[in-house]
C-alpha positions as CSV (number, residue, x, y, z in Angstrom):
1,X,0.0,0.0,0.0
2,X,1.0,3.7,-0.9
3,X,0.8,5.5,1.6
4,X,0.7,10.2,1.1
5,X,1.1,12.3,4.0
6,X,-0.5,15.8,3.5
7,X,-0.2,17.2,6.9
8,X,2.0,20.4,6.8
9,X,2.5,19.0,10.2
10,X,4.6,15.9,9.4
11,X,8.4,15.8,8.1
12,X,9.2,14.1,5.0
13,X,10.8,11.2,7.4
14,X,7.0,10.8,8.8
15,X,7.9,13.0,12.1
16,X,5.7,15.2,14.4
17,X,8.5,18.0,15.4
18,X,7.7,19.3,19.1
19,X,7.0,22.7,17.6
20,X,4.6,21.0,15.0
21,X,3.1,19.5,17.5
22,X,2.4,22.5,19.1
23,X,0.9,24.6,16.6
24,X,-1.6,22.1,15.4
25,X,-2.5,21.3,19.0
26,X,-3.3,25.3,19.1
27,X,-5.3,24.4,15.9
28,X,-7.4,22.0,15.9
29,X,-7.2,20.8,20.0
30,X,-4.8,18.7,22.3
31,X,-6.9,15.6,20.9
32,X,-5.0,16.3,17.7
33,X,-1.4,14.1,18.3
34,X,-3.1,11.1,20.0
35,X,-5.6,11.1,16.7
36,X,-2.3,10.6,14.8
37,X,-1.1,7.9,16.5
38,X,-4.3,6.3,16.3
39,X,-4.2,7.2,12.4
40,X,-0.3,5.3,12.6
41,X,-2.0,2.4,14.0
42,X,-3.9,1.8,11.8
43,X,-2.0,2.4,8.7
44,X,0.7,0.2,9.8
45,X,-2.3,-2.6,9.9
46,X,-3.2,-2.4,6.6
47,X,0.3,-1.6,5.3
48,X,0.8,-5.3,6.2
49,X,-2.3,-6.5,4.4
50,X,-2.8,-4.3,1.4
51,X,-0.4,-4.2,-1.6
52,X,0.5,-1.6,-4.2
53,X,-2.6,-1.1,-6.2
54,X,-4.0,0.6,-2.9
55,X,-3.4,4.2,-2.0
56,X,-3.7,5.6,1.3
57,X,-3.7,9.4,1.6
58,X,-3.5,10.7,4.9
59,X,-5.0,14.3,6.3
60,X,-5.5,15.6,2.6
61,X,-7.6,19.4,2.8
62,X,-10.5,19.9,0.3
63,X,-10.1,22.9,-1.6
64,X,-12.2,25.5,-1.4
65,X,-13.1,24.8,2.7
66,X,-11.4,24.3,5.4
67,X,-11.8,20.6,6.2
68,X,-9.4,18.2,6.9
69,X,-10.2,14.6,6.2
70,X,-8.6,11.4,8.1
71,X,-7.5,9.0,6.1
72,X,-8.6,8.0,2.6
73,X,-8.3,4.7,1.2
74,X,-8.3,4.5,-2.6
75,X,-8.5,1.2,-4.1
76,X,-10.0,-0.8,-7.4
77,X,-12.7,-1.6,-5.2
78,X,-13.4,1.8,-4.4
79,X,-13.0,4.4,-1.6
80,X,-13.4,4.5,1.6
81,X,-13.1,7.4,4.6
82,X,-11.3,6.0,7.7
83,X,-11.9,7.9,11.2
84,X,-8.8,6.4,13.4
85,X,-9.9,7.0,17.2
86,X,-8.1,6.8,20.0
87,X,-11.1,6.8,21.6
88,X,-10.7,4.5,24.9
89,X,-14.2,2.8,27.1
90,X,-17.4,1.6,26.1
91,X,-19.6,2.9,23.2
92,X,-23.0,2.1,21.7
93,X,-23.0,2.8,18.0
94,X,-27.1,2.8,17.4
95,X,-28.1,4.1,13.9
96,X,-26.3,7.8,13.6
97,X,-26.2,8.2,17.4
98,X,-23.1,7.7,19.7
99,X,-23.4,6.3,23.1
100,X,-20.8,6.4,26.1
101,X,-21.7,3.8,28.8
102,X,-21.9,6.0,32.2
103,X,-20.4,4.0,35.1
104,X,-22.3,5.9,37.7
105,X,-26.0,5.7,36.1
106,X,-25.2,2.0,34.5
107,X,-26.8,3.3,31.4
108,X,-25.6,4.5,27.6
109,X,-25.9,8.4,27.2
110,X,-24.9,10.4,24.4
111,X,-21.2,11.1,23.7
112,X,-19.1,13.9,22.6
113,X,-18.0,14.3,19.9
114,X,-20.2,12.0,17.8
115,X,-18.0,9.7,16.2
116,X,-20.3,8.7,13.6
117,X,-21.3,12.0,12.5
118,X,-18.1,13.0,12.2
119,X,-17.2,10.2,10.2
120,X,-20.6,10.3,7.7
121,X,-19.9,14.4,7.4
122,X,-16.4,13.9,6.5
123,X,-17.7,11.0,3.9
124,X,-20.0,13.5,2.2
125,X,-17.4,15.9,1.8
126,X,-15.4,14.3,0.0
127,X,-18.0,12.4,-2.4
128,X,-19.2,15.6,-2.8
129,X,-15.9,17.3,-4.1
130,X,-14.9,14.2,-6.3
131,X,-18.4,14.2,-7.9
132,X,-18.2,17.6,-8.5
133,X,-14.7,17.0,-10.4
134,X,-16.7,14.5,-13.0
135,X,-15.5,11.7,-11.1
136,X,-18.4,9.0,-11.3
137,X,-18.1,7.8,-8.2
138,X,-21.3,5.9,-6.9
139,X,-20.4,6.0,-2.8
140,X,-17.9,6.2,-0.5
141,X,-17.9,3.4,2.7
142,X,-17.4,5.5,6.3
143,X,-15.3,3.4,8.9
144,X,-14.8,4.2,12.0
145,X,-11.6,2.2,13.6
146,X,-10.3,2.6,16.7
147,X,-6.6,2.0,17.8
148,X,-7.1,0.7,21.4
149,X,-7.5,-3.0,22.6
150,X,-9.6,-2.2,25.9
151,X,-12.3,-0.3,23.5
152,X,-15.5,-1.7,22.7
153,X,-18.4,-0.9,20.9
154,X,-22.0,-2.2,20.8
155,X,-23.3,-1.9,17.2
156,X,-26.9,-1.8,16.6
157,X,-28.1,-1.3,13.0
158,X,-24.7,1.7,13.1
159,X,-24.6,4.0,10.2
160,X,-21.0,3.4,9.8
161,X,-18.7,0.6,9.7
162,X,-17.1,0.1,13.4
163,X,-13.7,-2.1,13.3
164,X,-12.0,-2.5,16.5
165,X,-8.4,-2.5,17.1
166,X,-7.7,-6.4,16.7
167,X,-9.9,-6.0,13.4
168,X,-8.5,-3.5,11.0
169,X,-6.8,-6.2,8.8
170,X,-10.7,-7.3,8.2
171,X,-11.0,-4.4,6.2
172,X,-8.4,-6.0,3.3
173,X,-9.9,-9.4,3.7
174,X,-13.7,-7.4,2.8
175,X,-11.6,-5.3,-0.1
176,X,-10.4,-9.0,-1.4
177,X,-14.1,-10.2,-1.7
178,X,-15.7,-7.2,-3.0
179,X,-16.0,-6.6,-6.9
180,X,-13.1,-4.2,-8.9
181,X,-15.2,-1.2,-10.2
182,X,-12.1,0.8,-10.9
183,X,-8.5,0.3,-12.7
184,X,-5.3,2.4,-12.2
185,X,-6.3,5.4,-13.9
186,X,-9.1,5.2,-12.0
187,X,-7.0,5.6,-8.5
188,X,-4.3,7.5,-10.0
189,X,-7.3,10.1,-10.8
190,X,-8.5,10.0,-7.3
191,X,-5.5,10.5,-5.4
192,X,-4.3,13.4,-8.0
193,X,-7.8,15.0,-6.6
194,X,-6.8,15.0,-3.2
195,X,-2.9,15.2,-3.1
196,X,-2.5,18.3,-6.4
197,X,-6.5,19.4,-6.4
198,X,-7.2,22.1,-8.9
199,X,-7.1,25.7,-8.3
200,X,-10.5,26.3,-9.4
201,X,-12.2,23.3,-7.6
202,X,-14.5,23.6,-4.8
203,X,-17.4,21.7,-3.3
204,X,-20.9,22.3,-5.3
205,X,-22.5,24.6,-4.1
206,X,-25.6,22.4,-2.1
207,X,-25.8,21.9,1.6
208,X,-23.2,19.8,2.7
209,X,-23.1,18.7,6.7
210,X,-19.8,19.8,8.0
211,X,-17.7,17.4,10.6
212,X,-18.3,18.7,14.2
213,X,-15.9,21.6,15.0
214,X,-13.3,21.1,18.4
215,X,-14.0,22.1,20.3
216,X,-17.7,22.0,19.5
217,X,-19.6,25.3,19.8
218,X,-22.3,26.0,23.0
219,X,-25.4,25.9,22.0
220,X,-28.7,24.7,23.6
221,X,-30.0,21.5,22.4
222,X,-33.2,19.1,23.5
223,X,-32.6,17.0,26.8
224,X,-30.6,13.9,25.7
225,X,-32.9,10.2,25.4
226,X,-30.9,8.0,27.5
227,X,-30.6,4.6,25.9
228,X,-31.9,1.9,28.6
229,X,-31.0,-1.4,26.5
230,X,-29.5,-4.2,27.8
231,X,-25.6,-4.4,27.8
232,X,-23.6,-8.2,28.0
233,X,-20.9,-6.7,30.3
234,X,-19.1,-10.6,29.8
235,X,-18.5,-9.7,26.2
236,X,-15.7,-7.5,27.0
237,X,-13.3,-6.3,30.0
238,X,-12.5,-3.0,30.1
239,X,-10.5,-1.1,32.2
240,X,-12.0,2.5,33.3
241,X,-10.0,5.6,34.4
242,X,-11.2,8.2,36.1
243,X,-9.0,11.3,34.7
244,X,-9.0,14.8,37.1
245,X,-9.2,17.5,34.4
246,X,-8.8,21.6,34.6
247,X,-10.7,23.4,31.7
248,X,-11.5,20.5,30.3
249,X,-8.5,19.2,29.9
250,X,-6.5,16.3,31.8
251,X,-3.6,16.9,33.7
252,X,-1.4,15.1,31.8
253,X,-2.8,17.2,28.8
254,X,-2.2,20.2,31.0
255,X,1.6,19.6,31.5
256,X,2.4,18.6,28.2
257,X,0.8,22.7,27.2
258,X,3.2,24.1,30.0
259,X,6.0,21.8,28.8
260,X,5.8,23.0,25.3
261,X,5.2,26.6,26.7
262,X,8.7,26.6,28.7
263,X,10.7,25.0,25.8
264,X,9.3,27.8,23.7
265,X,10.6,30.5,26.4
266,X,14.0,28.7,26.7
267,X,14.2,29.0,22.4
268,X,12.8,32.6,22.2
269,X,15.5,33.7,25.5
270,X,18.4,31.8,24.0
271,X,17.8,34.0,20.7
272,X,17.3,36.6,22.1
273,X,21.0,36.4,24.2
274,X,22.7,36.3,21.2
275,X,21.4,39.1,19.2
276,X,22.0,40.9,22.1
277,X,25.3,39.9,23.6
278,X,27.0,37.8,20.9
279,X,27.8,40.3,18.7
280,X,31.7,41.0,18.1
């Protein structure tokens, strides 16, 4: 499998730089580097099962808006938009709603962010934009994987496809049964859309749903339904963490900010010495 980086964020050697790190953490939230890692689990999963004719472009921005898609796997049986998580506990994927379990009420109740509508928005996105380049491309298949072990998820009739951790090489064993509906050119087309897009191309101009913003913005919305089905809690062991956090962040999260902050400091003061007192 090919794989294309297009994060301005990652070296040409594959690397996340701590001032890299930094600035897209300011950008787009402190979730951001442990959503790459998940995204470098799973692409060293299907490295291993997928060969060449596949193409696997990572963090690729459609033109015209400001959306970053996950991954995008391009392959003669199609394409598909891959989510990589991180996301660590218990989850209920019913229809287009996203469920955490709550330890304290025993019950499912609605999560943040919605996985799944961040995955589907994402997906329409980008069928929209390679549509709109005469690309006649039917669908695209949302997946949502996730990248730890001690996550599970309940499906119940899910919107998108859920693949757990110990399951992502599934997803080339399903590509090896399903029927070729495109050749080289076909892929070669594709990846050209996303990795060198036109100058002139933008999405068409219909509504498109746009992938939750992070952080996502207040607003008042209807009193949650609380989802009282059954759960088999001997399907899976899970072990649950109770993080302290400060602004919504956790402490960890919270260090690693001041961390980068002092290094920035001991860069910007070292500079500064030797403008001022190095001179000859």
């Amino acid at each position: 499998m090919r794989v294309i980086e297009k994060s301005p964020f990652v070296d040409a050697e594959g690397e996340i730089s701590l001032e890299n790190r930094a600035r897209a953490s300011l950008k787009y939230g402190l979730s951001w580097f442990s959503e790459m890692k998940a995204q470098e689990y799973a692409t060293g999963r299907l490295e291993r099962a997928l060969d060449d004719e596949h193409v696997l472009v990572r963090n690729p921005t459609l033109p015209g808006v400001d959306i970053t898609l996950p991954l995008v796997l391009i392959s003669p049986q199609g394409v598909q938009l891959i989510l990589a998580s991180p996301a660590r506990g218990i989850f209920r994927a019913k229809g287009e709603s996203w469920l955490s379990f709550s330890q304290r009420g025993r019950r499912f109740r609605p999560a943040k962010p919605n996985l799944q509508s961040r995955a589907l928005a994402f997906t329409q996105a980008l069928l929209a934009y390679i549509q709109n380049q005469g690309v006649p491309l039917p669908e695209i298949e949302p997946i949502l994987v996730f990248s730890d072990p001690r996550t599970h998820v309940d499906s119940v009739d899910p919107e998108t496809r859920i693949v757990l951790a110990d399951g992502i090489r599934h997803i080339a064993t399903s590509l090896e049964k399903a029927p070729v509906i495109m050749d080289r050119e076909d892929i070669q087309n594709i990846s050209r859309l996303l990795t060198q897009p036109p100058r002139d191309a933008v999405l068409p101009d219909r509504e498109t749903p746009l992938p939750e913003p992070t952080p996502a913005p207040v607003r008042p919305v209807p009193k949650p339904a609380i989802d009282d089905d059954p759960f088999n809690f001997d399907m899976v062991e899970v072990r649950r963490q109770r993080q302290r956090t400060v602004f919504g962040m956790s402490i960890p999260q919270v260090g690693l900010l001041g961390a980068m902050l002092v290094i920035e400091l001991i860069i910007i003061g070292a500079f500064a010495y030797l403008v001022m007192f190095a001179q000859p």
